[in-house]
Rosetta silent file (secondary structure, phi, psi, omega in degrees, C-alpha in Angstrom):
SEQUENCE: XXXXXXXXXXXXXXXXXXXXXXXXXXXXXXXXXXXXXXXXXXXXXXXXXXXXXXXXXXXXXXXXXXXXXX
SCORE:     score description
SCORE:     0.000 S_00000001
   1 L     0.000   30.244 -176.380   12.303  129.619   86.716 S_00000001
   2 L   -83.052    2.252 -171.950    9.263  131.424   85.800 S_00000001
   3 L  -117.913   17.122  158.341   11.101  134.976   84.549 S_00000001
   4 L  -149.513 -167.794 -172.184   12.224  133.479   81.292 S_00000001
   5 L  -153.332  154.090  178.223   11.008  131.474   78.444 S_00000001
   6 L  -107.478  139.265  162.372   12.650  129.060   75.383 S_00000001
   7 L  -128.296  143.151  176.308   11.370  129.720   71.683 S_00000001
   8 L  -109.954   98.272 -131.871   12.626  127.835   69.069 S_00000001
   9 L  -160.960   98.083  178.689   13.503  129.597   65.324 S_00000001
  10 L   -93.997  147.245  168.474   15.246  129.067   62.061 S_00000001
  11 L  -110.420  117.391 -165.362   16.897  131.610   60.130 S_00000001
  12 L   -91.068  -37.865 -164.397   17.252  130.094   57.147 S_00000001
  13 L   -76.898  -40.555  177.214   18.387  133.378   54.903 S_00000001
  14 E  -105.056  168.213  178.009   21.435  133.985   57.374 S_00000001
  15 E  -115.256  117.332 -138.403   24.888  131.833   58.669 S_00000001
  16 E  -130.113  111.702  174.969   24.790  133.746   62.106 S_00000001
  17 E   -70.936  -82.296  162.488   28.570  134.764   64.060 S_00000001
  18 E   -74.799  160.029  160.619   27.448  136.344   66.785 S_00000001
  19 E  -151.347  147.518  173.498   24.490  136.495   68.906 S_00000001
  20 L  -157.727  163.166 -164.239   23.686  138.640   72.021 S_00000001
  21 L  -153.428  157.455 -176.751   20.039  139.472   74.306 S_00000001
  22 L  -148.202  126.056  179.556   20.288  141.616   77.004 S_00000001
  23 L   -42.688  -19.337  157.848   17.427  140.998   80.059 S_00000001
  24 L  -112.245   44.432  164.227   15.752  143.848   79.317 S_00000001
  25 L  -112.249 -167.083  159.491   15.020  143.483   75.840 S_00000001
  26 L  -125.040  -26.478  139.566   12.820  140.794   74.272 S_00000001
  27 L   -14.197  121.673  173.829   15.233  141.014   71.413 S_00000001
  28 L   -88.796 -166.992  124.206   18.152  138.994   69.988 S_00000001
  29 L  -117.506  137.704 -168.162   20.557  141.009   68.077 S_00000001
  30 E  -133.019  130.036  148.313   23.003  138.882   65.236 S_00000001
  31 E  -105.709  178.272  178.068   25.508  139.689   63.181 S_00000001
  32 E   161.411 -152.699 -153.832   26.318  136.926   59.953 S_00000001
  33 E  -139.475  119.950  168.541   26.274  136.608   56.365 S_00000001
  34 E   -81.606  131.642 -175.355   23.263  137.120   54.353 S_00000001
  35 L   -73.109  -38.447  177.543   22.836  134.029   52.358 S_00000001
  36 L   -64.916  -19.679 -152.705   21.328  135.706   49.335 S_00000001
  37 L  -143.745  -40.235 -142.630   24.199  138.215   48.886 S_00000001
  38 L    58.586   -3.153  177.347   26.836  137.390   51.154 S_00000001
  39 L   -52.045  146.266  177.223   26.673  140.551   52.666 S_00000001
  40 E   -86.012  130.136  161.395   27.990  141.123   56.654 S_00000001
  41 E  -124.619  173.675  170.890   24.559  142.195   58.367 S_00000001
  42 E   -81.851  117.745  154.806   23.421  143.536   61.694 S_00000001
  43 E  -158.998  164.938 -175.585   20.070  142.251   62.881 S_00000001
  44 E  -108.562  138.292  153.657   17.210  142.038   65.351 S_00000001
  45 E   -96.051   99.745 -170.794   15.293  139.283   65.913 S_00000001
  46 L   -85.674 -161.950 -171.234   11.884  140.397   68.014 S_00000001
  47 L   -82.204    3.856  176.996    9.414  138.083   70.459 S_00000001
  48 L  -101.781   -3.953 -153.789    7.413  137.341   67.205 S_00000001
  49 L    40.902   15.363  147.009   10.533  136.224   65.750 S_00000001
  50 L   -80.377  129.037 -116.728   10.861  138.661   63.042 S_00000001
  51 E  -109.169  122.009 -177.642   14.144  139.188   61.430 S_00000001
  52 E  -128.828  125.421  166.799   14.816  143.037   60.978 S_00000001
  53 E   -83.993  151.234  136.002   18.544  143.744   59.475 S_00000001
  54 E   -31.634  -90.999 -172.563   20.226  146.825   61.024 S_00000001
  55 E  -164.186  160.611 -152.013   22.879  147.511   58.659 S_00000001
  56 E   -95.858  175.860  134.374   24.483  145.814   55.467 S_00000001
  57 L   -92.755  168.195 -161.541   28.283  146.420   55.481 S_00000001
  58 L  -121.973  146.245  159.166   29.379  147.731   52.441 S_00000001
  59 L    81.049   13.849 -155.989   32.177  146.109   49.950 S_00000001
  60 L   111.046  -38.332  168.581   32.411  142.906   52.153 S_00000001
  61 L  -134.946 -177.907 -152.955   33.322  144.075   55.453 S_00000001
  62 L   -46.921  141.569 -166.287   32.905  142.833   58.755 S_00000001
  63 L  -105.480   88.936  168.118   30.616  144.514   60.747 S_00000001
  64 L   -60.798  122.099 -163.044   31.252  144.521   64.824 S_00000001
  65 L   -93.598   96.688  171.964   28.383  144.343   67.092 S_00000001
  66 L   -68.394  111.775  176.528   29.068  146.654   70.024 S_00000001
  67 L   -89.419 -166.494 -170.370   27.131  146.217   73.342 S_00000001
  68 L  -142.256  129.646  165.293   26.689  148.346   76.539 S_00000001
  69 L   -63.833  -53.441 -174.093   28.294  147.507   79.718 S_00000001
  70 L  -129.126    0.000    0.000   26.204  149.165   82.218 S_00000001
């Protein structure tokens, strides 16, 4: 079990819907509700654990995180 690793991380600022990682990222990707705003956001989470939003939605609505199959 030596080709992965557990980290441990709060996001305090978001309520988080989704979550998805793909094995060849180091990257989380989220979508959720900015706490500050309520806004639907996008966002990355890197191996440093810093939280980079994506994209706001505008007016309220929900934002769908699409992923790649192959």
């Amino acid at each position: 079990m030596a080709d992965y690793q557990t980290s441990e991380f709060q996001v305090s600022d978001y309520e988080i819907q989704t979550i998805s990682a793909n094995p060849e990222s180091p990257n989380i990707t989220f979508t959720g509700f900015r706490l500050s705003d309520g806004a639907n956001v996008v966002g990355t989470i890197d191996e440093n654990d810093k939280i980079t939003i994506d994209n706001v939605a505008d007016n309220g609505e929900q934002i769908i995180n699409l992923i790649p199959l192959n």
